[in-house]
VOVEX-775663 format. One line per 5 residues: number of its first residue (from 0); their letters; for each residue x, y, z of N, C-alpha, C. Coordinates in Angstrom, 2 decimals, always signed. Example, Ala and Ser with C-alpha at 12.3 -4.5 7.8 and 13.67 -1.06 7.14 Angstrom:
2
0	AS	+13.19/-5.69/+7.80/+12.30/-4.50/+7.80/+13.20/-3.30/+7.80; +12.85/-2.25/+7.08/+13.67/-1.06/+7.14/+12.90/+0.03/+7.87;
***
This chain:
222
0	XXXXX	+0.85/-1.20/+0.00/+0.00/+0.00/+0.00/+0.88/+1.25/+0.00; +0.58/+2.15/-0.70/+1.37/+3.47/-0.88/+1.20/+4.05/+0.31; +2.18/+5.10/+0.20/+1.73/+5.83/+1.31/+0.86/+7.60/+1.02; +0.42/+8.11/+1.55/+0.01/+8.98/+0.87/+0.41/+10.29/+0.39; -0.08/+10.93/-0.54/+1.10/+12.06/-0.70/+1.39/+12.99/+0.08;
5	XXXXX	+2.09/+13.91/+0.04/+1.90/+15.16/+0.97/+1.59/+16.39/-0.14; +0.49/+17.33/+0.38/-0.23/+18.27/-0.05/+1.23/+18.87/-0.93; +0.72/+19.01/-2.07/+1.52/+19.72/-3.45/+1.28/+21.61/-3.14; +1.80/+22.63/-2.46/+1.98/+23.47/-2.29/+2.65/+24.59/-3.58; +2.06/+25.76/-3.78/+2.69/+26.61/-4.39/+3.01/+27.99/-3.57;
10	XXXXX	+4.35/+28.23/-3.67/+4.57/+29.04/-2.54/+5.38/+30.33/-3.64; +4.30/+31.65/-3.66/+4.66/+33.03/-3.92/+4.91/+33.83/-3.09; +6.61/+34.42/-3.59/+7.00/+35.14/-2.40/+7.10/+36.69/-3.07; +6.29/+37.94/-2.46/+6.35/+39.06/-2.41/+7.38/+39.69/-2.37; +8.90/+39.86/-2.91/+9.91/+40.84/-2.27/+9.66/+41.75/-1.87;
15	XXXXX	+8.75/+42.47/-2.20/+9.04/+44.02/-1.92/+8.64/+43.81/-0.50; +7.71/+42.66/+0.17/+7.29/+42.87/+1.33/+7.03/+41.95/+2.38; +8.74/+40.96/+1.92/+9.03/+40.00/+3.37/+10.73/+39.87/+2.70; +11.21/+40.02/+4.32/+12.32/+40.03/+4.23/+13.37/+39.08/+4.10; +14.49/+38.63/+3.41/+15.23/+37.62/+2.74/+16.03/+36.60/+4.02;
20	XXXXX	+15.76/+37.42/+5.31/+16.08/+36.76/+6.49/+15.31/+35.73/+6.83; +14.24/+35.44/+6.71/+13.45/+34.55/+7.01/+13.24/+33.58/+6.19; +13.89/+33.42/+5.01/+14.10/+31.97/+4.01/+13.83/+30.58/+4.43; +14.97/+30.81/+5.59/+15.13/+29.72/+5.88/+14.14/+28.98/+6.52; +14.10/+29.91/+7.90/+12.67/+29.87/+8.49/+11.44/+29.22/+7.60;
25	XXXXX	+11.41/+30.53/+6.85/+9.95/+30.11/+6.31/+10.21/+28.62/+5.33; +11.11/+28.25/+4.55/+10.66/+26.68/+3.60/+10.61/+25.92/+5.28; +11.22/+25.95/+6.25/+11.41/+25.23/+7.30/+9.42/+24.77/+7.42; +9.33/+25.69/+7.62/+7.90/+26.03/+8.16/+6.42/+24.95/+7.19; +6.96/+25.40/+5.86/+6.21/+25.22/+4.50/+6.31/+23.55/+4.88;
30	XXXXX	+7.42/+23.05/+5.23/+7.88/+22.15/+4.73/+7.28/+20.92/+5.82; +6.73/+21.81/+6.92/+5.31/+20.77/+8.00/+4.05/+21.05/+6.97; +4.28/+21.32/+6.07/+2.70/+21.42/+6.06/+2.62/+20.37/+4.56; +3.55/+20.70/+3.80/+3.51/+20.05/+2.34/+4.70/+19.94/+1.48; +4.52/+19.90/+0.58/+5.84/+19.87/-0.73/+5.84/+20.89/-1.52;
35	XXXXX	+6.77/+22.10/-1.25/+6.44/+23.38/-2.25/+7.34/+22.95/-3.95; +5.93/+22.48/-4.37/+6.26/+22.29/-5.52/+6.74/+23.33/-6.31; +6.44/+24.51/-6.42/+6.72/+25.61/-6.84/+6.75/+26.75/-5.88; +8.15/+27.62/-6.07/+8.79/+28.42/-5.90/+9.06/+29.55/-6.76; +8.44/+30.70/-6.36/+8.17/+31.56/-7.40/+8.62/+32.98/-6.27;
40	XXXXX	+9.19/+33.83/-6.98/+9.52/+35.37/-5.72/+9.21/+36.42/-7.10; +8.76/+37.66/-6.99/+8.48/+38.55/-7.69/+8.84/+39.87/-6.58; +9.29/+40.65/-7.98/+10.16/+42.29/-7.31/+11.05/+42.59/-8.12; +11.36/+44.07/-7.90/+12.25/+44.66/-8.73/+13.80/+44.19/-8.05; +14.47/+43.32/-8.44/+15.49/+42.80/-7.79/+16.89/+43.64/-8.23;
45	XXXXX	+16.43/+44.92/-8.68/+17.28/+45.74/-9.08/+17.28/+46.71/-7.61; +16.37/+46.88/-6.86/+16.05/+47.67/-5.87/+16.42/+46.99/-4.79; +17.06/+48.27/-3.86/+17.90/+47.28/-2.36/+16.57/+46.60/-1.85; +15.37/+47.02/-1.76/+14.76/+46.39/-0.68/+14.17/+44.78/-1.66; +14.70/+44.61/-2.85/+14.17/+43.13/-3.08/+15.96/+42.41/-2.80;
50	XXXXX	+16.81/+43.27/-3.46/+17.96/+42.71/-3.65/+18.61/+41.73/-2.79; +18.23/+41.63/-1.30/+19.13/+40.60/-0.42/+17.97/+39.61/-1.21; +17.45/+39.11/-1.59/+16.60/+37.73/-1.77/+17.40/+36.99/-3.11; +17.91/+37.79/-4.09/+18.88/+37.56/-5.06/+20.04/+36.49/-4.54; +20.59/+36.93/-3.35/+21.86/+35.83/-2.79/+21.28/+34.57/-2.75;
55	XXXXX	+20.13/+34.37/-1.91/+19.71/+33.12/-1.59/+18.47/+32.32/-2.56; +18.58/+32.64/-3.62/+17.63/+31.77/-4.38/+18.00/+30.48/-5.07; +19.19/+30.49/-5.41/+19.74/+28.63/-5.63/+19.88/+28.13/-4.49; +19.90/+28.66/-3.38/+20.22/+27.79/-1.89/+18.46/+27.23/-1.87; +17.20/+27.73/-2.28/+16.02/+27.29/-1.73/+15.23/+27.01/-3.14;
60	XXXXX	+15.89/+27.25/-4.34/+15.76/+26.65/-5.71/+14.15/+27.97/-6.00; +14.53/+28.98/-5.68/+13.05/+29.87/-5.83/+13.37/+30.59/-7.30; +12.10/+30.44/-7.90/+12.60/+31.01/-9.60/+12.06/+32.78/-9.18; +13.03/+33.57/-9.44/+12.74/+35.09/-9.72/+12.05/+35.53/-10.91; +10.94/+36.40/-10.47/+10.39/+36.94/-11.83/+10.47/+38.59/-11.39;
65	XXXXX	+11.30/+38.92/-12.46/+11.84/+40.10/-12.31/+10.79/+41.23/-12.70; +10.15/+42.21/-12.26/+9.30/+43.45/-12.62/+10.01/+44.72/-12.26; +10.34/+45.46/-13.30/+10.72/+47.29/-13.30/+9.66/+47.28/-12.60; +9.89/+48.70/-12.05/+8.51/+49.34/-11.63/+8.59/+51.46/-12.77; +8.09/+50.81/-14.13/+7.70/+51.50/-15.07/+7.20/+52.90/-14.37;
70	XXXXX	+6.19/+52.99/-13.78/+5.72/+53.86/-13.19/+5.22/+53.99/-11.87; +5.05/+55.11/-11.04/+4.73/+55.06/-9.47/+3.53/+55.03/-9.33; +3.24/+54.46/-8.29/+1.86/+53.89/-7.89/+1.59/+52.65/-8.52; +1.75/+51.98/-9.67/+1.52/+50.95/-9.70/+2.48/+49.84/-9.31; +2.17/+48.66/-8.82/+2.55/+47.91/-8.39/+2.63/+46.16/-9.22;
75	XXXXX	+3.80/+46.66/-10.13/+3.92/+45.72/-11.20/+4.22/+44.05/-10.54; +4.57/+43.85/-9.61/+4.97/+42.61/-9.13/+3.76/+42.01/-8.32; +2.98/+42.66/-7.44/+1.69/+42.16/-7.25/+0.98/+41.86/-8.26; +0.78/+42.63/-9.36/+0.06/+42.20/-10.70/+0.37/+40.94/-11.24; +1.56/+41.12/-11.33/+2.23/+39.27/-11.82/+2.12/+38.47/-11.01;
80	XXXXX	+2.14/+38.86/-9.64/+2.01/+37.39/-8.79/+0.56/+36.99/-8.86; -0.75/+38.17/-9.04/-1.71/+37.14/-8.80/-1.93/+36.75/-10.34; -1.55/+37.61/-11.18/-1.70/+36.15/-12.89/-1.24/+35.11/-12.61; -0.05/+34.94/-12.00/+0.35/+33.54/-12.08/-0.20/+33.00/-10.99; -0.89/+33.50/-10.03/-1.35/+32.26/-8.42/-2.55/+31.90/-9.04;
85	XXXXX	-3.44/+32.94/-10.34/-4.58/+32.42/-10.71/-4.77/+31.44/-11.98; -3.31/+31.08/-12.41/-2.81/+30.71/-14.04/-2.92/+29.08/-12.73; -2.27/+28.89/-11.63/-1.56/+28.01/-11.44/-3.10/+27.47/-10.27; -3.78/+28.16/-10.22/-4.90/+27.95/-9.42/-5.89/+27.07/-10.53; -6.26/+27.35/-11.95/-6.83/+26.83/-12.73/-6.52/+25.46/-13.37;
90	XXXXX	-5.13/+25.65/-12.52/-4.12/+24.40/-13.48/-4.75/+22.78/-12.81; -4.91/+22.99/-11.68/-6.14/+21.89/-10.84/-4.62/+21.22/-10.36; -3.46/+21.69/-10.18/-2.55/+20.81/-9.69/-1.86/+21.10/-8.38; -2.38/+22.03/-7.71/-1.84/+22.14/-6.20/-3.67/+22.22/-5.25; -2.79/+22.08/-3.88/-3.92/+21.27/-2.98/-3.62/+22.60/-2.15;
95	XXXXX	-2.80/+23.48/-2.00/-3.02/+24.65/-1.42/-1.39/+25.67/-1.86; -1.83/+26.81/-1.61/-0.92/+28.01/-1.84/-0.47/+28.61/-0.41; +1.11/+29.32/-0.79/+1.73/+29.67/+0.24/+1.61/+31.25/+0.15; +1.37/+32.59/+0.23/+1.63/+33.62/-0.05/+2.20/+34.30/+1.52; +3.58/+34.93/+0.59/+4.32/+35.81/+1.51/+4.57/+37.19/+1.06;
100	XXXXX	+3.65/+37.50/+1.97/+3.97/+39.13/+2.54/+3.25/+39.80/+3.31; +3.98/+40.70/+3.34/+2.38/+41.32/+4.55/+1.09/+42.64/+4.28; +1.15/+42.41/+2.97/+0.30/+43.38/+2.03/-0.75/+43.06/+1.67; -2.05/+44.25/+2.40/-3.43/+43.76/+2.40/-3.70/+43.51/+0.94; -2.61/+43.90/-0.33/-3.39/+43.93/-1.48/-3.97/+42.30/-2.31;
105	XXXXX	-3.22/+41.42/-0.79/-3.59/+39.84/-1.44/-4.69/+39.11/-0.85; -5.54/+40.15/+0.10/-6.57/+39.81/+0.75/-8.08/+38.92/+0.00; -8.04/+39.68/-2.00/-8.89/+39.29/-2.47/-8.76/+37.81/-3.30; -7.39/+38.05/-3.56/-6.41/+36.84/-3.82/-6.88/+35.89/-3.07; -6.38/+35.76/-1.61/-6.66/+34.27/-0.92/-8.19/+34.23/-1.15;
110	XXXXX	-9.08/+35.50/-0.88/-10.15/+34.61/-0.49/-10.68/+34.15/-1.94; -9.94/+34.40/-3.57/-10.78/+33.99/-4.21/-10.10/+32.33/-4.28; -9.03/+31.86/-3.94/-8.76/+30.64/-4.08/-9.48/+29.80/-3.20; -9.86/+30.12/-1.56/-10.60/+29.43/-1.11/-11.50/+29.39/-1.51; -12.21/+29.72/-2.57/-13.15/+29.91/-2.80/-13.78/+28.64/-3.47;
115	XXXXX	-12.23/+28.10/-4.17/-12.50/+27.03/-4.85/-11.85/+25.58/-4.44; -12.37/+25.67/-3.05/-11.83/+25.11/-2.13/-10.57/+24.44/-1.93; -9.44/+25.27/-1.96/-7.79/+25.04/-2.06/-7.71/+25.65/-0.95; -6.63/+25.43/+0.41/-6.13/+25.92/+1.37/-5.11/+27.24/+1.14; -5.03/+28.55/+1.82/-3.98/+29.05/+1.86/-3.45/+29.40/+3.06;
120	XXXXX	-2.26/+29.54/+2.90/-1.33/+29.40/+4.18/-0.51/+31.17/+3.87; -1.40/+31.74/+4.80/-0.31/+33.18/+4.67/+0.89/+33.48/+5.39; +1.91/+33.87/+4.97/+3.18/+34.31/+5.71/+3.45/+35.94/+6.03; +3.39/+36.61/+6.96/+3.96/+37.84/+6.45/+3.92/+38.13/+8.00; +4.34/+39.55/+8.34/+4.71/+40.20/+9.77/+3.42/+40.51/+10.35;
125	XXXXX	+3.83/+40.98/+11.50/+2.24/+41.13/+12.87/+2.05/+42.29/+11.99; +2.13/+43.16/+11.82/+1.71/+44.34/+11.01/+0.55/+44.18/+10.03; +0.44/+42.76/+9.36/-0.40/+42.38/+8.09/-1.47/+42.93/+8.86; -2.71/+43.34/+7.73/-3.45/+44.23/+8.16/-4.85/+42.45/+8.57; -5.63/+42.87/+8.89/-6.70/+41.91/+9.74/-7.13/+41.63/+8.47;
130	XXXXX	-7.67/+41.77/+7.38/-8.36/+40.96/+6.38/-7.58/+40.44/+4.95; -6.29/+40.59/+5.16/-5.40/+39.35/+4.43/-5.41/+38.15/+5.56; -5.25/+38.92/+7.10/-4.93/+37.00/+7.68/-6.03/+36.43/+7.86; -7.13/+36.72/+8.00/-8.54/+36.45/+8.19/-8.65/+35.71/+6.58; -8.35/+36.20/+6.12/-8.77/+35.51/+4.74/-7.89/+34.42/+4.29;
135	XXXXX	-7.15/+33.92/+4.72/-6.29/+32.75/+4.67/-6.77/+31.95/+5.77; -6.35/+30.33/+5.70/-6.80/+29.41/+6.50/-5.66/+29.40/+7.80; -4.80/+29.75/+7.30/-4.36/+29.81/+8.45/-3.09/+30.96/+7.87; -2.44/+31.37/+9.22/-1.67/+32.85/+8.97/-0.49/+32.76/+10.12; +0.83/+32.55/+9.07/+1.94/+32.62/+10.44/+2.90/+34.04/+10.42;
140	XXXXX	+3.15/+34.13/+11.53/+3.93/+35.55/+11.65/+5.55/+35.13/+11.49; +6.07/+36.34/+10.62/+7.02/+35.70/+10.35/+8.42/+35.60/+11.09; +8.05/+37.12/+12.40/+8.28/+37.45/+13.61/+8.72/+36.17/+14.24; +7.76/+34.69/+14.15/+8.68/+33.55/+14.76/+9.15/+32.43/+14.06; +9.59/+33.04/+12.92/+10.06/+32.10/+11.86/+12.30/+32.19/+12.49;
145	XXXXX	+12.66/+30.94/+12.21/+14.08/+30.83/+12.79/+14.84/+31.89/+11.34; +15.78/+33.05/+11.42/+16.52/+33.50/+10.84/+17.67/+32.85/+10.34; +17.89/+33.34/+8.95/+19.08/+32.52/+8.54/+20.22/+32.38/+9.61; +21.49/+31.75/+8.79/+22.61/+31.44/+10.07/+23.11/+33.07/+10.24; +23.62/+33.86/+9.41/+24.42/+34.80/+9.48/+23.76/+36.19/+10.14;
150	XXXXX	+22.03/+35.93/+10.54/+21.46/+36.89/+11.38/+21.48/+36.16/+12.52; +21.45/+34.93/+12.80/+21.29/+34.14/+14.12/+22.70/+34.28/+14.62; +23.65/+34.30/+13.77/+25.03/+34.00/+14.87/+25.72/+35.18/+15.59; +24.60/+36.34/+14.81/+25.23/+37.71/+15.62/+24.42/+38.34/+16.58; +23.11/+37.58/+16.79/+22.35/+37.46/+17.58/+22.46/+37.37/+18.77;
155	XXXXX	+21.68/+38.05/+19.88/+22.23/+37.80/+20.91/+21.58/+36.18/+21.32; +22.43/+35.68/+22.30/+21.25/+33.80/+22.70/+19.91/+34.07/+23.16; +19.68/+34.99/+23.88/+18.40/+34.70/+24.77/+17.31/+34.75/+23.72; +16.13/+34.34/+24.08/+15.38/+33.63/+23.72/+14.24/+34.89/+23.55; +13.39/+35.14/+22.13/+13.01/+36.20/+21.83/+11.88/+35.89/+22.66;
160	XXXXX	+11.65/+37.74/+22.50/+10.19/+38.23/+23.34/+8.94/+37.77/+22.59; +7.97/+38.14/+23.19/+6.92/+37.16/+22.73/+6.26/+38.14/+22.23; +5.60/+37.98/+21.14/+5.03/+38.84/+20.01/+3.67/+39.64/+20.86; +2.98/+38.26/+22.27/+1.93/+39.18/+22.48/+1.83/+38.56/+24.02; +1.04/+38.93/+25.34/+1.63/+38.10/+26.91/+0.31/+37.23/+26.39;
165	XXXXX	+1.02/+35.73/+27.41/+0.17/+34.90/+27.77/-1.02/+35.01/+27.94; -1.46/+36.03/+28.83/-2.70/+35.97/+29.21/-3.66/+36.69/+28.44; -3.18/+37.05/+27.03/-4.08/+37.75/+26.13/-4.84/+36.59/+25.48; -4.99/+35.50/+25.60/-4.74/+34.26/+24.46/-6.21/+33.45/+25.34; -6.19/+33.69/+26.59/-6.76/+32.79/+27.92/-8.50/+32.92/+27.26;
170	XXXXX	-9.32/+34.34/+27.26/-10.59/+33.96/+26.50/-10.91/+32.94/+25.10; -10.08/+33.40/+24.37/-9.87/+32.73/+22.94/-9.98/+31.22/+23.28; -8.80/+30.74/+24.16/-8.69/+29.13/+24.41/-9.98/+28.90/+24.96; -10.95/+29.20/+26.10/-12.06/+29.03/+26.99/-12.76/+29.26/+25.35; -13.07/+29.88/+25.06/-13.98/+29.97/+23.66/-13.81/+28.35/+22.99;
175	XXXXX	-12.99/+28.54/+22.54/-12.62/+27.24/+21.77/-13.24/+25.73/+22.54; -12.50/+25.81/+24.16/-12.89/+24.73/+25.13/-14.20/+24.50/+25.06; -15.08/+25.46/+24.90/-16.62/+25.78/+25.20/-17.47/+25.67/+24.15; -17.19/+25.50/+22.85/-17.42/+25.13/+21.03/-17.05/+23.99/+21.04; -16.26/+22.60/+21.83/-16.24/+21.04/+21.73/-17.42/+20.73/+22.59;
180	XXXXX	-17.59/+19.94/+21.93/-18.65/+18.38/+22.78/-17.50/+17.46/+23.61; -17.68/+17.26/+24.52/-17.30/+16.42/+25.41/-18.33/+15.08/+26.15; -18.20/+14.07/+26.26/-19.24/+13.47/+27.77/-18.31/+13.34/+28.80; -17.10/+13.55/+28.67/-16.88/+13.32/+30.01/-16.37/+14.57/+31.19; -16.03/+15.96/+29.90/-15.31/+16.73/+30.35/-13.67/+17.03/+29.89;
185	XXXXX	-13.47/+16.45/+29.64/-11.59/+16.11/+28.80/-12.20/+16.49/+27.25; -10.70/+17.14/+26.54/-10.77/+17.62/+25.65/-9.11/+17.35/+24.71; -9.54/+16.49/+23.83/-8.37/+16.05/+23.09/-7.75/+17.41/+23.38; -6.05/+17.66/+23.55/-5.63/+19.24/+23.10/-5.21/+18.86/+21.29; -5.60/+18.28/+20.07/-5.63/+18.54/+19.02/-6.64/+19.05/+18.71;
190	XXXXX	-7.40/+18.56/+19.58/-8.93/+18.89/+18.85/-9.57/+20.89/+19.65; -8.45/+21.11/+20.20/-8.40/+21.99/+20.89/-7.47/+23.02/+19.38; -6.39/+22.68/+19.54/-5.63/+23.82/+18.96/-6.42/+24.06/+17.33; -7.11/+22.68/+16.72/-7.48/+22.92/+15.57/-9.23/+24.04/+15.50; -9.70/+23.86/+16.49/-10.50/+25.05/+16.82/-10.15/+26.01/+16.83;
195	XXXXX	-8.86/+26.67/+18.09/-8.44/+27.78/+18.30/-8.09/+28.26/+16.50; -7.51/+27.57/+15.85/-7.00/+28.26/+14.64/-8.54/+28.09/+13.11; -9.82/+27.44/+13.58/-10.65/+27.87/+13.48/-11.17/+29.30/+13.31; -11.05/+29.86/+14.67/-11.36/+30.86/+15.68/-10.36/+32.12/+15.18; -9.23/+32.00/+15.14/-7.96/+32.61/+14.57/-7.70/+32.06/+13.53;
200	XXXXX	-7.29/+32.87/+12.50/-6.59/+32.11/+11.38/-4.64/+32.37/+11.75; -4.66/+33.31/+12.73/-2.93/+33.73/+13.17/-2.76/+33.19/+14.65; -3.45/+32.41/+15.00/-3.25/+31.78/+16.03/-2.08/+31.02/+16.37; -1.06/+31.34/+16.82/+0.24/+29.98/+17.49/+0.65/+30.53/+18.46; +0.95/+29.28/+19.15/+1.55/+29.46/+20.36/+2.80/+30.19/+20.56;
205	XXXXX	+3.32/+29.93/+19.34/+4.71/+30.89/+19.23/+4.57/+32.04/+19.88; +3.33/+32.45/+18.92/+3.03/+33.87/+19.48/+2.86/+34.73/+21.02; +2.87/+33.47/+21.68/+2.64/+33.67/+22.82/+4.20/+33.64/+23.72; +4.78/+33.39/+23.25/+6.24/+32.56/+23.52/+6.55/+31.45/+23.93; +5.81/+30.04/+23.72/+5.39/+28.94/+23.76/+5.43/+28.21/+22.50;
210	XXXXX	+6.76/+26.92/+22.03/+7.03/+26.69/+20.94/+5.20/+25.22/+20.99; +5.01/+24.76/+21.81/+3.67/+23.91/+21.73/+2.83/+24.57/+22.51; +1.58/+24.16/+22.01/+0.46/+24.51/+22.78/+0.49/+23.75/+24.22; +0.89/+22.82/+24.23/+0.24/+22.05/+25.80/+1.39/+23.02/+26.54; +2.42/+23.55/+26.49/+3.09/+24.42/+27.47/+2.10/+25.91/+27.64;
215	XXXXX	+1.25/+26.34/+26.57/+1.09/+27.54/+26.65/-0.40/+27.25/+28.07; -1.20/+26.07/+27.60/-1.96/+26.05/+27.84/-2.09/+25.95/+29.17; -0.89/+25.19/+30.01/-0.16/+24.67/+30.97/+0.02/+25.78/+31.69; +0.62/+27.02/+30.88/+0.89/+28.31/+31.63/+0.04/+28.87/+31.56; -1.02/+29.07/+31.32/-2.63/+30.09/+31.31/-3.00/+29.46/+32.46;
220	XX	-3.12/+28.01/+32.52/-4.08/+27.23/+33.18/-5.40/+27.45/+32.83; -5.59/+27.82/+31.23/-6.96/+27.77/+30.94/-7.96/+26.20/+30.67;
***
């Protein structure tokens, strides 16, 4: 008997608006969830703020699609990324999409792919505005994604601050606890965290400064 596949992923990365530090991090990340079959980055890679992503694209095999930006105000590389997320959405050959950045302008984007019932998985900073992460199935910050080696080794060790305190998180979990059926009172914690991110689409424990949920949950005592 085979075994089964793992979800065929297409993962578009925004330059202009996630930073080349988090590479690593982020395929790390991609790479619990599925197989990024495709690797695609768009930006003017002539411009410093796409240019560090240029070093590291044979290290993570990501194909660059290069856009001038002809004129101001428009935004030639968002334009190309959603032709191609909607070229590659029709193609009937991925089971969900990765989009990175933190720009509300892909808000209509995800929700038209869920639409046709494909998963998306958003990447971008706490900053993303509330209806790009809402509109993805689920939404990670990239705030706790691990940094390449050469930002980590000049790093100081201790162990980063937490994006938001513990006890902001404590209603949300009781919500969630209180939306299962139980008979006895006990509550799988899978069947727990897959609610909470129900409930949240940017929901992780990371966020809390808690790499699993049963520690976070442990420390609420919710």
């Amino acid at each position: 008997m085979s075994e089964p596949r793992s979800p065929r992923l297409a993962v578009l990365i925004d330059a202009d608006n996630a930073s080349a530090k988090i590479a690593d991090g982020l395929f790390e990340e991609i790479a619990k969830i599925g197989e990024a079959s495709v690797r695609r980055i768009y930006g003017d890679f002539s411009h410093a703020r796409s240019k560090s992503w240029a070093d590291i694209l044979s290290k993570h095999a990501i194909m660059p699609h290069q856009q001038f930006a002809y004129t101001t105000g428009k935004n030639a590389s968002d334009i190309a990324l959603v032709i191609d997320a909607m070229d590659l959405l029709h193609s009937g050959r991925f089971d969900g999409f990765c989009l990175v950045s933190s720009d509300s302008d892909f808000t209509a984007l995800a929700a038209r792919i869920r639409e046709q019932g494909i998963d998306v998985y958003g990447f971008g900073e706490q900053k993303t505005p509330e209806s790009f992460r809402q509109a993805c199935r689920r939404f990670i910050y990239t705030e706790n994604l691990r940094e390449g080696p050469a930002e980590s080794a000049s790093a100081p060790a201790s162990a980063k601050k937490p994006l938001q305190p513990p006890s902001k998180v404590v209603p949300l979990i009781k919500k969630a606890i209180a939306e299962l059926e139980s008979d006895d009172g006990w509550f799988p914690l899978g069947g727990v965290g897959t609610q909470l991110q129900n409930l949240n689409s940017d929901f992780d424990s990371r966020n809390y400064g808690f790499p699993k949920l049963s520690d976070l949950v442990r420390k609420t005592g919710a």
